[in-house]
C-alpha positions in Angstrom: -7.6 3.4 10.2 -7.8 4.2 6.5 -4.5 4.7 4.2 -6.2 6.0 1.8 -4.4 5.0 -1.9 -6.2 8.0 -3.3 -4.2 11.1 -4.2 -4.8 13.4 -0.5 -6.1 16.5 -2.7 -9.6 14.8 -2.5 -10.0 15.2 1.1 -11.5 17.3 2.7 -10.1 19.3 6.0 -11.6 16.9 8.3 -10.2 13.8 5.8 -6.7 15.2 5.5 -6.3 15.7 9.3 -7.4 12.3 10.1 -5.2 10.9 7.7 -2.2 12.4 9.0 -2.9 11.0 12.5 -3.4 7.7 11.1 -0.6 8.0 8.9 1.6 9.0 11.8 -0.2 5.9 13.7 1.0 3.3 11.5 4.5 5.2 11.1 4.4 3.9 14.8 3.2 0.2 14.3 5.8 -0.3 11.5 8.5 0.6 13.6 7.3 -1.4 16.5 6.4 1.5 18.8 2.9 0.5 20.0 1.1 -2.5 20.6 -1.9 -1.6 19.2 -3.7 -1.8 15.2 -0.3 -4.2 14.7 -2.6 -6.6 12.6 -4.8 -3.6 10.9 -5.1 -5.0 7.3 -4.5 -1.2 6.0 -0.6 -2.1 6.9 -0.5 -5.6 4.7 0.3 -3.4 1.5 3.0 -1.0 3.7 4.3 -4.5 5.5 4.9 -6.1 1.9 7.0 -3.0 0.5 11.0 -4.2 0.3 10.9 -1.1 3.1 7.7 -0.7 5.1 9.3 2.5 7.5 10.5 4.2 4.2 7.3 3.6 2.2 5.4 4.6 5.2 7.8 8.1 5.6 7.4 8.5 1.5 3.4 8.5 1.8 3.9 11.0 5.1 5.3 13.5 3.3 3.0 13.7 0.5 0.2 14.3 2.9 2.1 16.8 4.7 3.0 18.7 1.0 -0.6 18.6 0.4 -1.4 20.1 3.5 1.0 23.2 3.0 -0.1 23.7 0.0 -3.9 24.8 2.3 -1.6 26.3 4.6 -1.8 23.7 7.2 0.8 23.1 9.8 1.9 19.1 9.9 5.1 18.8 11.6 7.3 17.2 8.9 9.5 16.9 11.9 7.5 13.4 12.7 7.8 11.5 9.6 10.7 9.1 10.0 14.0 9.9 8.1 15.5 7.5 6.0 16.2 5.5 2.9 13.9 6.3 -0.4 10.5 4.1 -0.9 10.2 2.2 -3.4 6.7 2.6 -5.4 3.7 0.9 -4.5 1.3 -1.2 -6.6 -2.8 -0.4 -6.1 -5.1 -1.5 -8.3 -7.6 0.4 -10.6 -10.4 -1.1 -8.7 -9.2 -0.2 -5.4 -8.8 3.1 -6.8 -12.6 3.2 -7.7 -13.8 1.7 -4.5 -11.8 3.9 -2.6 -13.3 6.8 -4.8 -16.5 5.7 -3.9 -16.1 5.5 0.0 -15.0 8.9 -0.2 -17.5 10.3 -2.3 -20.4 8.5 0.4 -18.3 10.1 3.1 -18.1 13.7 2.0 -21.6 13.6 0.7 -23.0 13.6 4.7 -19.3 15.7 6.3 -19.1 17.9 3.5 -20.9 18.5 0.1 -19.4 21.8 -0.6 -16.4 19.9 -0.8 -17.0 17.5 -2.6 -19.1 19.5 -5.0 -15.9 21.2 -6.0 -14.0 18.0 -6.6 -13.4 16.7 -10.1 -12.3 13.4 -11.1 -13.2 11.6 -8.0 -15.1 8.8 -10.5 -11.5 7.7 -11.5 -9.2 9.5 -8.9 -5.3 9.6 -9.2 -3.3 7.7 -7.4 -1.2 9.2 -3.6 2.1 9.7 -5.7 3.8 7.0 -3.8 1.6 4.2 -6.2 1.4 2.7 -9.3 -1.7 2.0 -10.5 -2.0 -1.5 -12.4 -5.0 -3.1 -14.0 -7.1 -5.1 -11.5 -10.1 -5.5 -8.7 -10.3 -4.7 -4.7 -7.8 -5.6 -2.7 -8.3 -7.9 -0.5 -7.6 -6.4 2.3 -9.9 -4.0 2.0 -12.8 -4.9 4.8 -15.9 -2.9 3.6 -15.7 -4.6 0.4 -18.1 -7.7 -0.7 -16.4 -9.3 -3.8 
């Protein structure tokens, strides 16, 4: 599972779908729907929000605008209803790292893509953070300190 803290306008087709499953999925965990990924470390930053299903819902619809905007049809219908999320801290070095990941990924899935991206060296944040000054999370597995 990877809740990507990246704006979703870098992903690519492939990216943006997968997200949206795994956004739905953790929708699911949060609200104590499924027994599984319950102690995936991508949910310790949603877990820690004053309200996890809200934050969750907020970063859900985001996704699903970007993926009207290409004309794709995510059923907003899923994405629990609610209170308003508060925003999220990430770091600028999570930002970069995750920048990086993505940038490995698309160069094997998709070049073209990514060849048309710009900004992807210091990417904006999904709209439901706040960047603030700092390294990788530490949740974030892939990365060696």
């Amino acid at each position: 599972m990877r809740l990507w803290s990246l704006h979703p306008v870098y992903l690519d087709q492939r990216g943006l779908v997968a997200l949206w499953r795994e956004g739905l999925l953790a929708q699911a965990v949060l609200a104590g729907m499924t027994q599984g990924y319950t102690h995936h470390p991508q949910l310790q930053r949603f877990r820690l929000s004053p309200a996890p299903l809200a934050a969750i819902a907020a970063y859900l619809r985001e996704v699903q605008v970007e993926a009207a905007r290409r004309g794709y049809r995510f059923d907003a219908g899923k994405i629990a209803s609610g209170e308003v999320a508060a925003c999220m801290e990430v770091t600028d070095g999570q930002l970069r790292y995750e920048g990086e990941h993505l940038r490995k990924k698309l160069l094997i899935r998709a070049p073209v893509w990514l060849a048309g991206l710009e900004g992807l060296a210091s990417p904006r944040p999904h709209p439901l953070f706040v960047v603030q000054p700092g390294p990788v999370a530490g949740w974030e597995v892939g990365h060696k300190p």
